[in-house]
C-alpha positions in Angstrom: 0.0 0.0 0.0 1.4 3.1 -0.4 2.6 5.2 2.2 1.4 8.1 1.3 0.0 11.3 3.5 -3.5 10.8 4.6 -5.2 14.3 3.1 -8.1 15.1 5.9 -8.7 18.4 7.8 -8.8 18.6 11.8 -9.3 21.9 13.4 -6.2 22.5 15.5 -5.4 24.8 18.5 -2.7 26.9 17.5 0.7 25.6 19.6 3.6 28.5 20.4 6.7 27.5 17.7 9.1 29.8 19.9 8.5 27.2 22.9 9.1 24.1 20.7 11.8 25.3 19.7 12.8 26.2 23.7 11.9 22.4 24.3 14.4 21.0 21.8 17.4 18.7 23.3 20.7 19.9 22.8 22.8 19.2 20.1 23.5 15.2 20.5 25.7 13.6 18.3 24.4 10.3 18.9 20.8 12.0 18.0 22.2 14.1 15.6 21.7 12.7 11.5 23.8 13.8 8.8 22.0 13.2 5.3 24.3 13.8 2.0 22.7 14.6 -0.8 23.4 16.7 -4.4 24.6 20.2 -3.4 25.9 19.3 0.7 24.8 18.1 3.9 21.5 18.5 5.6 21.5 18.2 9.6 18.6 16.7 10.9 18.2 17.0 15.3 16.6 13.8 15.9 14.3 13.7 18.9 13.9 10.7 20.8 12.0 12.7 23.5 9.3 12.8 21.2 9.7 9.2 19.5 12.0 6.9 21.4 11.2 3.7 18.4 11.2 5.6 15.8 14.5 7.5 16.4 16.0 4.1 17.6 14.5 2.5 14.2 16.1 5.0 11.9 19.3 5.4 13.8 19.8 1.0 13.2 18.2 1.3 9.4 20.9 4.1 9.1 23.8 2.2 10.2 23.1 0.0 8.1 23.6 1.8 5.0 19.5 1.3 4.4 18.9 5.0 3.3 22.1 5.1 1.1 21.0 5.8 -2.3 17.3 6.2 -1.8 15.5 8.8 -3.9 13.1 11.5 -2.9 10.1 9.6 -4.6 7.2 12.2 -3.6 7.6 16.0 -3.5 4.5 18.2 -3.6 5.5 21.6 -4.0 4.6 24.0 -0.4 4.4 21.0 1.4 6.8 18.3 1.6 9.5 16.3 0.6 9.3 12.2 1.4 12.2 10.0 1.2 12.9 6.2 2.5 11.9 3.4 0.1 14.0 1.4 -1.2 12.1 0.3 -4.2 11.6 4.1 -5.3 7.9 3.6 -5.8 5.9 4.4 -2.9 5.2 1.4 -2.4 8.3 -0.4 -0.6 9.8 -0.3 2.9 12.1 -2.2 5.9 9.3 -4.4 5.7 8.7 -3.6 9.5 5.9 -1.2 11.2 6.5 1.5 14.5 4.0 1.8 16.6 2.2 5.4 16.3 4.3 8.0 18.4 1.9 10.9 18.1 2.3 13.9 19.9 1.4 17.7 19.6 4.7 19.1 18.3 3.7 21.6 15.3 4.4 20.0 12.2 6.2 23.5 10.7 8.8 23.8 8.0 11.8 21.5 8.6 10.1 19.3 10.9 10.8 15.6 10.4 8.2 13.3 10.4 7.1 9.7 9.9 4.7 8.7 6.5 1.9 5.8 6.6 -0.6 4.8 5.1 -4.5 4.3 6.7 -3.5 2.5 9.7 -2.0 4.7 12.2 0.7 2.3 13.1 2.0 1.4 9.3 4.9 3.3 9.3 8.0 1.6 8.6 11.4 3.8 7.1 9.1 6.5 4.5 9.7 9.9 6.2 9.0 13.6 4.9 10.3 16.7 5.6 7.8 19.6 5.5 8.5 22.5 3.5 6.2 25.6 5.7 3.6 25.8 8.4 0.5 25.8 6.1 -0.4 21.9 6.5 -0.4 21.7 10.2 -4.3 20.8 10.4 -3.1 18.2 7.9 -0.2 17.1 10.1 -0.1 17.9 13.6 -1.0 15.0 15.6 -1.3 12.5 12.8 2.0 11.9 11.8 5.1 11.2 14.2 7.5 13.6 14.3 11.1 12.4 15.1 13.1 15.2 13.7 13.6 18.6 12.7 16.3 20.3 10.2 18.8 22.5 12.0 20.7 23.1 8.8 20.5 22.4 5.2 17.0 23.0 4.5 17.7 25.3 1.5 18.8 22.0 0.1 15.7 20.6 0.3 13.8 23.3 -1.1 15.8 22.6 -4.2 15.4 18.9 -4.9 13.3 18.0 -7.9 9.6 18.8 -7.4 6.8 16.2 -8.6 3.8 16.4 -10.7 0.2 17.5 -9.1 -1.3 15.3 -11.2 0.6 12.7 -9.9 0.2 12.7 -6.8 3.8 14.5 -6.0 5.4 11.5 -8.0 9.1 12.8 -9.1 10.6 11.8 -12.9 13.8 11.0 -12.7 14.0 12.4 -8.7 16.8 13.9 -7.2 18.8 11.0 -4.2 20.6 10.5 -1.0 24.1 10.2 -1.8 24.5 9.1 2.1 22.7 9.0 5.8 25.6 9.0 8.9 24.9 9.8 12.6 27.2 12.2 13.2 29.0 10.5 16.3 29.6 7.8 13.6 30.6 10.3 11.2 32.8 11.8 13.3 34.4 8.4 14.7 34.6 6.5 11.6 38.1 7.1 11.2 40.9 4.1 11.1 41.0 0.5 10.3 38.1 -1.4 10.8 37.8 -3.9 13.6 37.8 -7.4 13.1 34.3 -9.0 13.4 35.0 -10.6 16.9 35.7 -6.7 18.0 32.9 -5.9 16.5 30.6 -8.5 18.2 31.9 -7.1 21.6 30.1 -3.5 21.3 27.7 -2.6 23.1 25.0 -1.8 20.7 25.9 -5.2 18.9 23.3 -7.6 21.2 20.5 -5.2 20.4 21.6 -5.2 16.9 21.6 -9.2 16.2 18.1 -9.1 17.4 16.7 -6.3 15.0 19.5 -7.7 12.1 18.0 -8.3 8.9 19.8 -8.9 5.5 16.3 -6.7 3.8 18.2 -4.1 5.4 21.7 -3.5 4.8 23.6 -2.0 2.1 27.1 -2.6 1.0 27.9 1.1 1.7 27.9 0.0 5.7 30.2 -3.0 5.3 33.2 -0.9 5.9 31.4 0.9 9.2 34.0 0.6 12.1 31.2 2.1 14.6 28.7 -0.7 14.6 28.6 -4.2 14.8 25.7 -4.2 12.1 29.2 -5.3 9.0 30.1 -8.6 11.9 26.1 -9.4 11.5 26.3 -9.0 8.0 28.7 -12.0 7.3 27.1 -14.1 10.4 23.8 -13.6 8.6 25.1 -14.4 5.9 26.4 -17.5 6.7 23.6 -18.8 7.9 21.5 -17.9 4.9 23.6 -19.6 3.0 23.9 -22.7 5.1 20.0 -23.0 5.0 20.1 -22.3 1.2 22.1 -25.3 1.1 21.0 -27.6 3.1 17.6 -27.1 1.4 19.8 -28.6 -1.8 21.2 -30.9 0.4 24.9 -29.4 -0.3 25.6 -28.4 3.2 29.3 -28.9 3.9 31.4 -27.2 6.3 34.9 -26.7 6.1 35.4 -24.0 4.0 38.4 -21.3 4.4 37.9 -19.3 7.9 37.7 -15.9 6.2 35.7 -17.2 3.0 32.1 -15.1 3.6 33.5 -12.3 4.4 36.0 -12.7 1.2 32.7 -13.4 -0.6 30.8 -10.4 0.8 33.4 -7.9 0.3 33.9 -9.2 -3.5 30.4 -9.0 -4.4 30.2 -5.3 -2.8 33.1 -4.3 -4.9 30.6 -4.9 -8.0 27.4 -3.4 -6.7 28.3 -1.0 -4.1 24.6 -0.1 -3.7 23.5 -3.4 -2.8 20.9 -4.7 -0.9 22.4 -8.2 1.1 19.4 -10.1 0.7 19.2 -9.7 -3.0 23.0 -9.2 -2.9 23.4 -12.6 -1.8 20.6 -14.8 -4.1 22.4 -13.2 -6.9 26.1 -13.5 -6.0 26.7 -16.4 -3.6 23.5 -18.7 -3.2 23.8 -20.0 -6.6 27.1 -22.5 -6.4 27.1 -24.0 -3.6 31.0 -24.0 -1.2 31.8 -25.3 1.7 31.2 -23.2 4.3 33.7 -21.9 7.3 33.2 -24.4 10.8 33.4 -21.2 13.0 31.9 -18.0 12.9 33.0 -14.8 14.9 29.9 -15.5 17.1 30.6 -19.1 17.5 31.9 -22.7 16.1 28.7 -23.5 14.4 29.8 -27.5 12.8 30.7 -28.4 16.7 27.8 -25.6 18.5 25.2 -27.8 20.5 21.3 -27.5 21.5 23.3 -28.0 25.0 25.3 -25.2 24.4 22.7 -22.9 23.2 20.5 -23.8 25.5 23.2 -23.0 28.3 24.0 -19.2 26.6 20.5 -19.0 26.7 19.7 -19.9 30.0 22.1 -16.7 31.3 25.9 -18.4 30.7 26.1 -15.8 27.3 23.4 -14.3 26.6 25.3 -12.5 23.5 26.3 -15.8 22.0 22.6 -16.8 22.3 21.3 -13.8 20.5 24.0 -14.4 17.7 23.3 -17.8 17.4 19.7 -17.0 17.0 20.4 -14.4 14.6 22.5 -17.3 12.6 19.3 -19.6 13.1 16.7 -17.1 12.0 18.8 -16.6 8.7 19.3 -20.3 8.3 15.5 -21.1 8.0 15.1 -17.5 5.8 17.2 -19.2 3.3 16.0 -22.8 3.6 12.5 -21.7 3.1 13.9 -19.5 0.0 14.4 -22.5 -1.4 11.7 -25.1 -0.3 9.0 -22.5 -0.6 10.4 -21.0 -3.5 10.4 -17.3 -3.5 9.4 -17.1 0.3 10.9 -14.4 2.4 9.7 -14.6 5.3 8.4 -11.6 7.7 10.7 -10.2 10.6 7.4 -10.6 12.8 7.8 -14.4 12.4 11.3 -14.0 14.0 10.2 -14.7 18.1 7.6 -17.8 17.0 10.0 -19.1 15.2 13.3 -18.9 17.6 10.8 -19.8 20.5 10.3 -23.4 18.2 13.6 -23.9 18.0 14.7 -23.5 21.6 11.9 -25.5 22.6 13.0 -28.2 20.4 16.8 -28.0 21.4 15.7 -28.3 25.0 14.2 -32.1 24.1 17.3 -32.9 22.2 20.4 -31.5 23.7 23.0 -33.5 22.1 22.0 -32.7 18.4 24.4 -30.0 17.1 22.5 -26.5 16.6 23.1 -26.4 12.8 21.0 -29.7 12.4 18.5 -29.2 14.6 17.9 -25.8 13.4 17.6 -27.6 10.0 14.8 -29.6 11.3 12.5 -26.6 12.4 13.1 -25.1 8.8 11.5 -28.1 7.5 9.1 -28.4 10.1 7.8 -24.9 10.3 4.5 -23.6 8.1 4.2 -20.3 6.4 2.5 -18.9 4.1 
């Protein structure tokens, strides 16, 4: 459906602008966006006062490298410019819904706010920056605001307007070169860490549970101030073992550094890349033995006792990787035995829950074939 701005009237009270603006954070860098697009930089002051998921939602879909690229799809002149899907089309998103953060913050020019479509609770990575105060009975109060623009806004007066007639559609729309938090921006300097370094952040627990290979771009594989590039070749290793084992050409054995060799390669070629797509087009096709031990663990010797025992509070961490591993493994063996089938992040926790309930019954089996089990066992549609 397409997330588009819901056009109905509301009489509003009028709000003071000079106290929202006297109720706006200080600068944060770690709340603090930097988007890149044609002409400079445009600063956006996130505001997790007013939208604690959403802010946390775009700051893990930005480190990523999800917004790289994406095109200013919709612009209706005197009103707004809207941004965030990856397909370009109005259509497309993360795939995942926020929760409705509504507040009364005037929507005004430069404010930064969430799009959806009917439902009040649809939004998922669309967002629109509004261009002057005359929508606010439009806005205010419908739409969550997570953002306004502190600088740059006279370079988003300037990209590419679209057609009334089309609804705002753009021809041939202007881009985002590139989205950074600033305290990334700003520490993304040196080599990058090794992905067992990377694992040991402290974002990197909450990050293998929200991980999804929908989601990240090549341009992040590089990122030194996240553990989302670690994730990426753990992910990906597991997709590809479930790919696999769906063929039955499962081996491991494979050299220690060979996905991540393989990633990096097929990166190199199509820097803009999806993984998910990246990956079915690159890697799932001919079949290699796959590494014993990822950075997370030694998944051809892991154990349901083992997992079960991480689980139960001996390392928690290694559980949550693990289960980020399993949840790709069945993504990809399903790819394959329900051709096509991706299946939804919000099958993520009934599906994990099956496995651990299974491993519990059958501690001895080794946590690569019993997750193998539950992909062939598990329904979807």
């Amino acid at each position: 459906m397409l997330k588009r701005l819901l056009a109905t009237s509301l009489l509003i009270c009028g709000w003071s602008l000079s106290a929202f603006a006297a109720e706006a954070p200080a600068a944060d860098p770690q709340n603090t966006l930097y988007v890149e697009i044609n002409g400079g930089r445009v600063v956006i002051q996130m505001r997790p006062d007013l939208a604690p998921k959403h802010v946390a939602r775009i700051k893990s879909l930005t480190r990523g490298g999800f917004y790289d690229g994406v095109l200013f799809h919709r612009v209706i002149p005197d009103f707004m410019a809207q941004t965030g899907d990856p397909t370009g089309t109005g259509n497309g998103g993360s795939g995942r819904n926020i929760p409705a953060e509504f507040t009364r913050t005037p929507q005004v020019r430069g404010t930064v706010s969430m799009a959806r479509a009917n439902n009040k609770d649809s939004a998922d990575s669309q967002w629109f920056i509004v261009f002057n105060d005359s929508h606010r009975s439009d806005l205010d109060g419908k739409y969550t605001v997570w953002g306004q623009v502190t600088s740059g806004m006279e370079l988003i007066d300037a990209v590419k307007k679209g057609s009334a007639n089309l609804d705002g559609r753009v021809q041939n729309p202007d881009h985002i070169v590139r989205v950074q938090i600033a305290a990334d921006a700003d520490a993304a300097k040196g080599p990058k860490p090794s992905d067992a370094d990377l694992l040991k952040r402290p974002d990197a627990v909450d990050a293998a549970q929200n991980f999804s290979g929908t989601e990240f771009r090549c341009t992040a594989l590089n990122s030194s101030v996240s553990a989302q590039p670690a994730l990426a070749t753990l992910w990906t290793h597991g997709f590809l073992a479930g790919v696999y084992k769906a063929q039955n050409n499962l081996k491991y054995g494979g050299d220690a550094a060979g996905v991540t060799t393989a990633i990096a390669e097929a990166c190199t070629r199509y820097p803009q890349a999806l993984l998910l797509p990246l990956i079915n087009q690159e890697l799932a096709k001919n079949p290699r033995e796959l590494p014993q031990t990822t950075a997370a663990f030694s998944v051809a010797s892991y154990t349901c006792k083992a997992y079960g025992a991480a689980r139960g509070g001996a390392n928690k961490a290694e559980a949550e990787f693990a289960d980020a591993w399993a949840f790709a493994f069945i993504q990809g063996f399903k790819s394959i035995a329900q051709k096509g089938l991706e299946i939804p992040y919000a099958e993520r926790v009934r599906i994990l829950g099956a496995l651990s309930t299974n491993c519990a019954k059958q501690p001895d089996t080794t946590f690569s074939d019993m997750t193998g089990m539950v992909a062939a066992a598990v329904r979807l549609k």
